[in-house]
C-alpha positions as CSV (number, residue, x, y, z in Angstrom):
1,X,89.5,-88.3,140.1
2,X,86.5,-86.8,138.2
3,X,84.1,-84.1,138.7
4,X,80.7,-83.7,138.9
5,X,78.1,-80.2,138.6
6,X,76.0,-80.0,141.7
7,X,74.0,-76.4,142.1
8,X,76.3,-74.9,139.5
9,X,79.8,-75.4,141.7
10,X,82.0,-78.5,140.7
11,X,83.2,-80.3,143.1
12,X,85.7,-83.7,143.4
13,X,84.1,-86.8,144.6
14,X,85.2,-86.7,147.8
15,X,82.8,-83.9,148.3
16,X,86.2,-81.1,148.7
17,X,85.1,-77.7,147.4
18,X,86.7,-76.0,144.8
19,X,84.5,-72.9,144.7
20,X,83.7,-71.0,141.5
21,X,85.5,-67.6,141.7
22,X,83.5,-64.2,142.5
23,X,82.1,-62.9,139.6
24,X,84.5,-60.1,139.6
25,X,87.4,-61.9,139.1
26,X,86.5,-65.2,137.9
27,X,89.3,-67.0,139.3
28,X,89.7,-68.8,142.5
29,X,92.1,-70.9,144.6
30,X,91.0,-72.5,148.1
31,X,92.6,-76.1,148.4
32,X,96.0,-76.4,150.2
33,X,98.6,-78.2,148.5
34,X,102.2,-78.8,147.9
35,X,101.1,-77.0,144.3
36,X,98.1,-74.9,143.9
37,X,96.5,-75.4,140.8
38,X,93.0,-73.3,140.1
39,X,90.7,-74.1,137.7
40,X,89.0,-71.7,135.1
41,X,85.3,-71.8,136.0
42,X,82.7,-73.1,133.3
43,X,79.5,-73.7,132.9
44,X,80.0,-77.8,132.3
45,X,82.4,-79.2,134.6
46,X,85.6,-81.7,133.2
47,X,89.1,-80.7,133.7
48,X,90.8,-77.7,132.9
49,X,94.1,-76.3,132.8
50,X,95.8,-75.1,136.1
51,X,97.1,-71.3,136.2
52,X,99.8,-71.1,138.9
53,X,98.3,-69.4,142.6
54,X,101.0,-67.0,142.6
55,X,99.9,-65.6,139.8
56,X,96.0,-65.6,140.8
57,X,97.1,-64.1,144.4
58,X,99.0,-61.5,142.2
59,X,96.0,-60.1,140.4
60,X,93.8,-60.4,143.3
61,X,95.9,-58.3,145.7
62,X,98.1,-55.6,143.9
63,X,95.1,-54.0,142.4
64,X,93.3,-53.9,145.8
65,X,96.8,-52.1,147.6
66,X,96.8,-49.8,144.8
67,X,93.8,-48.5,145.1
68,X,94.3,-48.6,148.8
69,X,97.3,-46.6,148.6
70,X,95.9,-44.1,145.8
71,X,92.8,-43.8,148.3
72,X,95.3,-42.5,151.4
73,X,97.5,-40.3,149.1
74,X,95.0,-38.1,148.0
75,X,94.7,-35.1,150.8
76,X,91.5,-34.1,152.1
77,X,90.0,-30.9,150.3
78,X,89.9,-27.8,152.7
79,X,86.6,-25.8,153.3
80,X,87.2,-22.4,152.0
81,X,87.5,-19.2,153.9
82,X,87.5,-15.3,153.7
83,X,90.3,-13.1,154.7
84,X,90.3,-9.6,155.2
85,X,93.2,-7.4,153.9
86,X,91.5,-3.9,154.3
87,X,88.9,-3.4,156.8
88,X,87.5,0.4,157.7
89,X,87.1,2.0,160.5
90,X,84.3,1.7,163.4
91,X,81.7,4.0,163.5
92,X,78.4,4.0,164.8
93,X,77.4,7.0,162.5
94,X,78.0,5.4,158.9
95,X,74.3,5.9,157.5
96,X,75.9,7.9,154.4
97,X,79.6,7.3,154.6
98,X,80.9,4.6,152.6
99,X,84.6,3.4,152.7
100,X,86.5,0.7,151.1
101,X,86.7,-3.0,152.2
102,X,88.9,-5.6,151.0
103,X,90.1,-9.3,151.1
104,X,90.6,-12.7,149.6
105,X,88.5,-15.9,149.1
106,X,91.2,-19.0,150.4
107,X,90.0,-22.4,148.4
108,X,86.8,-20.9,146.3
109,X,85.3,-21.5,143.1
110,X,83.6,-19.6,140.9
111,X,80.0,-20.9,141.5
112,X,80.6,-19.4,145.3
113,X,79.2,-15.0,145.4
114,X,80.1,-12.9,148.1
115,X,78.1,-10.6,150.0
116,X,79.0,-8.3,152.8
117,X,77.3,-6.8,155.3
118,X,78.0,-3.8,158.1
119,X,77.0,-3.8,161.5
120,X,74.7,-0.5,162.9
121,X,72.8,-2.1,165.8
122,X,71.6,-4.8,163.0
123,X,74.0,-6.4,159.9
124,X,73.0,-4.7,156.7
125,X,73.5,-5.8,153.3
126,X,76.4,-4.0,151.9
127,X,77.0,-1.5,149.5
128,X,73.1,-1.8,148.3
129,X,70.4,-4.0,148.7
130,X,69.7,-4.1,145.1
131,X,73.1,-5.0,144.1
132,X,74.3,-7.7,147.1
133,X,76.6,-9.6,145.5
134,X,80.3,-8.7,145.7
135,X,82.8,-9.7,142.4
136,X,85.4,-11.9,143.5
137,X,88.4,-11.5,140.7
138,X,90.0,-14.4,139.1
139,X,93.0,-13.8,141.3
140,X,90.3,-14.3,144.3
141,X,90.6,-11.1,145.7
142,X,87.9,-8.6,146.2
143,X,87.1,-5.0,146.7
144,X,83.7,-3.2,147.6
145,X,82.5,0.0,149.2
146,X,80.5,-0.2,152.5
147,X,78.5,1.7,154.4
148,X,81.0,2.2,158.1
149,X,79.9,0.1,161.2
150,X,81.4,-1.2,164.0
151,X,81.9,-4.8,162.5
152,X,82.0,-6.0,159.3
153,X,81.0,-9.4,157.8
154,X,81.9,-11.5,154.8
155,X,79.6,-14.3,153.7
156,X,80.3,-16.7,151.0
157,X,77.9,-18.5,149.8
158,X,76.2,-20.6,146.7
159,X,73.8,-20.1,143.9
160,X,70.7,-20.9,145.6
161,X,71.3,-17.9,148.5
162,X,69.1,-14.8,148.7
163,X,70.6,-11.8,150.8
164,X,68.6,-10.4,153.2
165,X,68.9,-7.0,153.7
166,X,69.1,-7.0,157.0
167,X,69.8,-9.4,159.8
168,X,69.7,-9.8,163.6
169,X,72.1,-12.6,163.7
170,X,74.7,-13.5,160.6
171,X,74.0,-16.8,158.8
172,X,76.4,-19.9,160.2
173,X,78.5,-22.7,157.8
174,X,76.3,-25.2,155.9
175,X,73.5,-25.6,153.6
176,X,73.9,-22.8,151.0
177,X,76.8,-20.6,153.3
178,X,80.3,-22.2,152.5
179,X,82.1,-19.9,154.5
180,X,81.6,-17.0,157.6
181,X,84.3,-14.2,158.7
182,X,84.2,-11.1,160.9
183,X,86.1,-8.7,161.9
184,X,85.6,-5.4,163.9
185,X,86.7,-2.3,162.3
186,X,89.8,-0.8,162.6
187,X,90.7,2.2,164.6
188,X,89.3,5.5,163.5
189,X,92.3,7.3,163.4
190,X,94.5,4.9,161.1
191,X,95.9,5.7,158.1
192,X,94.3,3.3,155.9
193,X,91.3,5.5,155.6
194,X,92.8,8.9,156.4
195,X,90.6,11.9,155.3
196,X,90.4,15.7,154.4
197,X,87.7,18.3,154.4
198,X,87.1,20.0,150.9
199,X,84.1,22.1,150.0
200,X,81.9,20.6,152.8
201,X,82.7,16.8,152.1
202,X,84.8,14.5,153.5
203,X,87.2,12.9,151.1
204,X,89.3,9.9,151.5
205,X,92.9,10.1,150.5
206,X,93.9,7.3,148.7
207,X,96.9,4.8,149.8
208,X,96.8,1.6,147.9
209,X,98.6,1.5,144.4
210,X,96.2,1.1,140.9
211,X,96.8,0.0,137.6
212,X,95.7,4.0,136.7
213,X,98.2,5.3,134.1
214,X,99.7,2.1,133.4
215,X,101.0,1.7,137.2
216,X,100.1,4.5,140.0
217,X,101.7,4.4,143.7
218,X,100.0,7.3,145.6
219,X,101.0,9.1,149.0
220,X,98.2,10.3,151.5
221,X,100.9,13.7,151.8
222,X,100.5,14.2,148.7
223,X,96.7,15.7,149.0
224,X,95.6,18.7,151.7
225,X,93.6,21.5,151.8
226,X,95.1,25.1,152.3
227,X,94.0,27.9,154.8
228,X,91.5,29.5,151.8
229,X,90.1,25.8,151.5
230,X,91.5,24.9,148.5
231,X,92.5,21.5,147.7
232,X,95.9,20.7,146.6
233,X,96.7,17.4,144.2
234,X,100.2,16.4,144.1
235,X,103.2,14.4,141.9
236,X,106.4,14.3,143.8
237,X,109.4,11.8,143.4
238,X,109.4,10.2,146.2
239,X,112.7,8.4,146.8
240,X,112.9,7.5,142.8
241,X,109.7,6.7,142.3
242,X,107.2,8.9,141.1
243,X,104.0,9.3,143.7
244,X,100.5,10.7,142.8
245,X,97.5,11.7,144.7
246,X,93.5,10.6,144.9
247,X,90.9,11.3,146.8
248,X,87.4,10.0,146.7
249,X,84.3,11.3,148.2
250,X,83.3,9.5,151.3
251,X,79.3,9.3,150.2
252,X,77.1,8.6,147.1
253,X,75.2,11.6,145.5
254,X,73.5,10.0,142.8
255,X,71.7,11.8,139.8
256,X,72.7,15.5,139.9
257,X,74.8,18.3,138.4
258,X,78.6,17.8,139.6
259,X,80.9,21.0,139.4
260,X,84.7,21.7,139.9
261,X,86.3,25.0,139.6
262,X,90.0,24.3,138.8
263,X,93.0,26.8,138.8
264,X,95.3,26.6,135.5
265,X,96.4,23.2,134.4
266,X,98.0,24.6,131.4
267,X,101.2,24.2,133.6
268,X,101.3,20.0,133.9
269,X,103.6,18.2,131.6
270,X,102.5,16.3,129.0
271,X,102.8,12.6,130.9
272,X,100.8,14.0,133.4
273,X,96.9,13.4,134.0
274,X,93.9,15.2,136.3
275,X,90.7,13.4,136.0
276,X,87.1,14.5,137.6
277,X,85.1,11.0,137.7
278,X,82.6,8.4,139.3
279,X,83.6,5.3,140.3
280,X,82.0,2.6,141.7
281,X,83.5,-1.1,143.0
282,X,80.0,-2.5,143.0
283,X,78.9,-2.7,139.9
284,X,78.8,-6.2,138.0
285,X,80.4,-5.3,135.0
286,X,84.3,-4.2,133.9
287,X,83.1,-0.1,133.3
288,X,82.4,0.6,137.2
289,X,79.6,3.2,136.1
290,X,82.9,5.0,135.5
291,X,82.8,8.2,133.5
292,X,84.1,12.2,133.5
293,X,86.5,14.5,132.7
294,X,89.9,14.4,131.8
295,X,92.9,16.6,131.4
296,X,95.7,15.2,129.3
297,X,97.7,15.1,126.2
298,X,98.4,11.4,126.9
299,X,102.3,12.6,126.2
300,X,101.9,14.3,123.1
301,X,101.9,18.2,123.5
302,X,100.9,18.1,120.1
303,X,97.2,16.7,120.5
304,X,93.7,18.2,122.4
305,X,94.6,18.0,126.3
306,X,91.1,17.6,127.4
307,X,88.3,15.1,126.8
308,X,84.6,13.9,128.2
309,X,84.6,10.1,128.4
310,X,82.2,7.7,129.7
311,X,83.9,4.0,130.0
312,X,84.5,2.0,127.8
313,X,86.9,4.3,126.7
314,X,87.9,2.2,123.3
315,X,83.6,3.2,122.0
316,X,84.6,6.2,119.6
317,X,80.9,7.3,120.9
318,X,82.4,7.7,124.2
319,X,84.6,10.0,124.1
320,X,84.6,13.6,122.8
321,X,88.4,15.3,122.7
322,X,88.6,19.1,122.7
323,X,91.4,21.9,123.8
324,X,91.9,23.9,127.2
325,X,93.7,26.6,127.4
326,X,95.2,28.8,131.0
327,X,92.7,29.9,133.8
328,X,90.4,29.3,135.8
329,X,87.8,26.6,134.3
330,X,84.9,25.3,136.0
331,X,84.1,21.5,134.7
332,X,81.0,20.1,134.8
333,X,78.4,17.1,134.2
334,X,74.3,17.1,134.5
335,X,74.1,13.5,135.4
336,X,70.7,12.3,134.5
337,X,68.9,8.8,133.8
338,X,69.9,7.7,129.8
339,X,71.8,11.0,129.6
340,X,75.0,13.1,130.9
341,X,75.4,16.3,129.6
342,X,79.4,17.6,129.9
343,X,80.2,21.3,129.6
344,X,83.6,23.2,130.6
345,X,83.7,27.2,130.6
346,X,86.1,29.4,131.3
347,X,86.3,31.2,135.0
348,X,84.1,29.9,137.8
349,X,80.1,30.5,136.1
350,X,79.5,27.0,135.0
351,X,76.3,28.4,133.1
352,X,77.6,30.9,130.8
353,X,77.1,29.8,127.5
354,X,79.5,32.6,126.6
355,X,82.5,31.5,128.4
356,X,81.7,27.4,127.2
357,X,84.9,26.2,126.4
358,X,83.3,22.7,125.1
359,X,80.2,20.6,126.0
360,X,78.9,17.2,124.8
361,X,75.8,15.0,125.6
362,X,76.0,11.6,125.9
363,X,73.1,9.2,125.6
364,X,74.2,6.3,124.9
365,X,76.0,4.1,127.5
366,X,75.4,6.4,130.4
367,X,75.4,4.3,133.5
368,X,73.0,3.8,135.9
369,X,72.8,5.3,139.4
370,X,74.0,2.7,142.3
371,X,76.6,3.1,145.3
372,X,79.6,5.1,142.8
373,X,80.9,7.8,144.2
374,X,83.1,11.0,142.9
375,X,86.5,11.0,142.5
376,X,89.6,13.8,141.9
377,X,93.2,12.0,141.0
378,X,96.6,14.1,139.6
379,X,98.8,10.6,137.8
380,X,101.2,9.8,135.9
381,X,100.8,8.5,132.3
382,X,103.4,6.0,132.2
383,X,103.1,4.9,128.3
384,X,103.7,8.6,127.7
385,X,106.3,9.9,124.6
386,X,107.8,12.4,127.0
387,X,108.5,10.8,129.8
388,X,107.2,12.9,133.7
389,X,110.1,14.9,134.5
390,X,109.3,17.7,137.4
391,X,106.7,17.2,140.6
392,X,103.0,18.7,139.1
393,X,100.1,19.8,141.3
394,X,97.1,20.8,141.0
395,X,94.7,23.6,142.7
396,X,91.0,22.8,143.0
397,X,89.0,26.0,144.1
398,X,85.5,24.2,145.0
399,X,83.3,21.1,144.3
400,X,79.9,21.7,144.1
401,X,76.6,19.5,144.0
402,X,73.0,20.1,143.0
403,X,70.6,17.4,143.1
């Protein structure tokens, strides 16, 4: 038997194909036979030397299983959702109240944004329209104020979407939206959002735990008002564990002169801490236009018990310490754009220059207006030399604001 090239296949002369191999694998076995011998293909035709079809069936096959089986194994990738894990009340009124809204992203990334919206007869872009966008943290959780409606709405979406700030109708799954979720708000009269009346304002009373102090678990008994209208701060072991009190003004003032008149402090221990401060879960960066007054010895009876502070606290700039003694003070901060001026005087004239106790102008750093609100909090400083021994409280007399 002998072969001959015809059209670049070699074939025997009695006209029986042995095809060339696809190019891929370059091998090829067609001719039943007691023994199956293939031939390498060439380029000239002649004899060559068999390889066993076993072998060839071998390498054509198993690779093509494998990556069958590799192509069923690997699971289909879920579309990611939202989850709400705090939702505020519904109200038809919320045009200035603001309340906190929480939740998780399920199967994210980090090129995904959030924005939320409220619904008051249309959805609006929520906390502000020029700051849409809500942080989603590396654990993919999130927190935000928003204005109170009767539903709420998270929207996740891609790089390329640009928030309206305000719809008739929310935006559906596709495109630049990788996720929707809704839900109506919860009932008025829960205790997620419980509130007080202080000095004209309503104030939300605080329930979730924060990383304040080192580690802060708080108990909405542990903040009321009296029958002169005073407002009462509280820490109380609760059970073992030491509980401490917030509460947080339900709207946004802005730019303005912010004043508290406070009954002696000279009383707390040394592990304990009252703060006066903005705060605000909107903004983009890790400071939360955060900044105030605090009164503390951070645990050491030994050092200044008082200090103004915008945040970052670690900026020496930031922070000016001084020393409070017993009484009535009246605390204070001029909030204006590039500058905060801080002053603390003794009884409740916040403009006597005679009774100044200390007062510092900052600058530098002073954050911008957006949706923060202000914020009174008695906790415990858990890194503290002395350790918190006794329940502490603390006696507000009046807040005060002047745009």
């Amino acid at each position: 038997m002998y072969w001959v090239k015809k059209n670049n296949v070699c074939v025997s002369d009695n006209r029986k194909a042995v095809h060339a191999a696809a190019s891929r694998f370059d091998l090829a076995c067609f001719a039943p036979s007691r023994q199956r011998n293939c031939y390498r293909r060439s380029n000239e035709c002649g004899a060559r030397a068999p390889i066993r079809c076993s072998s060839v069936v071998a390498a054509l096959v198993l690779p093509c299983l494998s990556l069958l089986a590799s192509c069923h194994s690997q699971p289909s990738v879920p579309e990611p959702r939202i989850e709400f894990t705090r939702i505020p009340p519904a109200t038809e009124s919320g045009v200035d109240k603001l309340d906190v809204i929480e939740g998780r992203v399920i199967g994210g990334n980090l090129k995904l944004k959030l924005v939320l919206y409220a619904k008051n007869g249309k959805w609006w872009v929520q906390p502000i329209t020029n700051e849409p966008y809500t942080s989603i943290r590396p654990d993919a959780t999130w927190t935000n104020f928003t204005h109170v409606g009767t539903e709420y709405a998270a929207v996740l979406v891609k790089l390329g979407f640009h928030p309206a700030s305000s719809l008739n109708e929310l935006p559906s799954r596709g495109g630049n939206v990788a996720a929707v979720a809704t839900a109506k708000g919860s009932d008025p009269g829960s205790q997620i959002s419980k509130t007080l009346w202080f000095s004209g304002y309503e104030w939300r009373i605080r329930s979730d735990p924060s990383n304040r102090g080192g580690r802060s678990l708080y108990d909405v008994n542990n903040a009321w008002t009296d029958s002169k209208g005073a407002l009462h701060l509280r820490i109380k072991n609760s059970s073992g564990e030491w509980t401490c009190a917030e509460v947080t003004l339900t709207r946004s003032l802005g730019y303005g002169t912010y004043s508290f008149t406070v009954h002696d402090t000279s009383q707390l221990e040394p592990a304990a801490a009252f703060a006066m401060f903005t705060y605000d879960y909107a903004e983009a960066g890790p400071n939360n236009r955060e900044m105030g007054i605090e009164i503390s010895p951070w645990g050491d009876r030994n050092t200044a018990n008082a200090q103004f502070i915008i945040q970052p606290f670690y900026v020496p700039e930031n922070t000016s310490r001084f020393s409070v003694r017993s009484g009535v003070l009246t605390h204070s901060f001029r909030w204006e754009p590039g500058r905060v001026l801080f002053r603390t005087s003794r009884g409740t004239d916040k403009e006597s220059k005679t009774g100044t106790v200390a007062e510092h102008e900052f600058t530098s750093g002073v954050p911008t207006h957006g949706s923060e609100s202000v914020r009174m909090t008695l906790y415990v400083f858990r890194a503290a030399k002395e350790p918190i021994q006794y329940d502490n409280e603390v006696v507000i007399e009046k807040f005060e604001f002047l745009p």
